[in-house]
N, C-alpha and C positions, 0 to 999 in steps of 0.2 A: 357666574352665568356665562356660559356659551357665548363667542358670536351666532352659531345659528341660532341655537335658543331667543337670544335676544331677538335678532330681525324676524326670526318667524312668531316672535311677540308684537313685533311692530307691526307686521305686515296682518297677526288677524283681527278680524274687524274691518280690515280694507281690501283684504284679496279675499274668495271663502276658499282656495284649492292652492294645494304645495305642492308643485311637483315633484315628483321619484326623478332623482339624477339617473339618467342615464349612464352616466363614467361609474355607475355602481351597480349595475346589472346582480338580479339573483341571478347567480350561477349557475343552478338547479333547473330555474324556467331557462337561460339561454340553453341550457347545456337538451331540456326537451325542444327546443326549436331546430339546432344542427339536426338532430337526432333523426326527428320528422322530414326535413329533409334530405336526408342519408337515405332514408327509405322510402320514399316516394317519387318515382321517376316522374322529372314533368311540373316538379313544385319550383316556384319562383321564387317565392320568400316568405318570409313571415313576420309578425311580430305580436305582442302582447300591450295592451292599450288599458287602461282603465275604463270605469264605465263612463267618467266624462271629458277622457279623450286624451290623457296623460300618458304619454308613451313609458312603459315598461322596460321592456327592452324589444331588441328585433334581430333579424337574421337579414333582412332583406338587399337587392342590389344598388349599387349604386346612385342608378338615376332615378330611382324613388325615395323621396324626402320622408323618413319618418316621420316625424312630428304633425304633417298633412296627414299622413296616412293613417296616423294611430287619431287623429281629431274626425276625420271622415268614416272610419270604423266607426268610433262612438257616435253619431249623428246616424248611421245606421244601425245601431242594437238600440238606441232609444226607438227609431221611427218604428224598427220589426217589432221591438217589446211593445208598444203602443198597442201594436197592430194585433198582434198574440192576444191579448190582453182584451182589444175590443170585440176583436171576432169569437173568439173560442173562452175566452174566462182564463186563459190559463199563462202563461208566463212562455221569454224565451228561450229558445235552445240554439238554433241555428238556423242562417240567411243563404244562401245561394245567388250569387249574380252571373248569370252566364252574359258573357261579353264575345264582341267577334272574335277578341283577338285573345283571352284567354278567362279566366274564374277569381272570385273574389269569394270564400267564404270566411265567414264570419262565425263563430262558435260563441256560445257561451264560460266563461271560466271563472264563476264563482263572482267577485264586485269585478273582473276584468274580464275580455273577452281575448282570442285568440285567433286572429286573424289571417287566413293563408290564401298565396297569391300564386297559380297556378295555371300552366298552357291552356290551351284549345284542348288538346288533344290524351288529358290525364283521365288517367281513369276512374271516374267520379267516386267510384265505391270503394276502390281501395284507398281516395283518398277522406273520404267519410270514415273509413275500417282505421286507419291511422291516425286520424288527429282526431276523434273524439277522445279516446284516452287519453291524448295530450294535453286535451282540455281539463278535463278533471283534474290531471296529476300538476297542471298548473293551478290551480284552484286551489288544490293542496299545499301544495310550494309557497305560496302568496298568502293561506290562511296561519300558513307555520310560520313563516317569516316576520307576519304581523304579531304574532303571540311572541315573539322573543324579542326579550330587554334589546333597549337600543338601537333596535332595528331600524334602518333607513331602507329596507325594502319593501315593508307592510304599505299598507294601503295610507296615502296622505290623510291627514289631522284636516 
């Protein structure tokens, strides 16, 4: 048996959530997050979060702490799912927060969401136009990841 195997025997039944290392990033989702930013003037950063708040991976700068950021994402796609959910019957896609100082949207991506941090002054449609396929092709990435042997990038046990 494993050291991890074991500890993450120990640990269920006392923790319910394992987090995804970050020092092991899919490749695949970072490699969509440069990507997206490469092409949208005006984007801040990004990153990819679980649905309960386990950071992925990120692109984002330095004075923003991941780990807050990917936790404050998920407490927003649960409140919007809620909210989706009570008003219209129907599930989420995407949040919008327009801020003074710049945008925070929130995407859906399969059990994770896909989170991008952008100016005042970006152009909302193309930035809608580019990261929702982002969205999905991370949905992809993170469905594929979790379906192959051994993987430590699938979705936490």
């Amino acid at each position: 048996m494993t050291a991890r195997r074991k500890l993450l025997g120990d640990l269920r039944g006392r923790l319910t959530k394992v987090p995804i290392p970050e020092s092991d990033p899919n490749p695949a989702v970072h490699a969509e997050l440069t990507g997206l930013r490469d092409r949208v003037p005006g984007l801040i950063g990004t990153l990819v979060a679980s649905s309960d708040g386990l950071l992925v991976t990120h692109d984002l700068p330095g004075h923003i702490e991941p780990t807050g950021m990917a936790a404050l994402a998920a407490a927003q796609l649960s409140l919007s799912d809620r909210l989706a959910g009570v008003a219209h019957g129907g599930g989420f896609q995407e949040v919008v927060v327009d801020g003074t100082r710049g945008h925070v949207v929130i995407y859906g991506a399969g059990w994770a969401s896909l989170t991008v941090l952008a100016e005042p002054d970006v152009n909302i449609g193309r930035l809608h136009l580019e990261s929702r396929p982002v969205a999905r092709n991370i949905a992809e990435h993170l469905a594929g990841a979790a379906r192959e042997p051994g993987s430590t990038n699938g979705r936490p046990g």
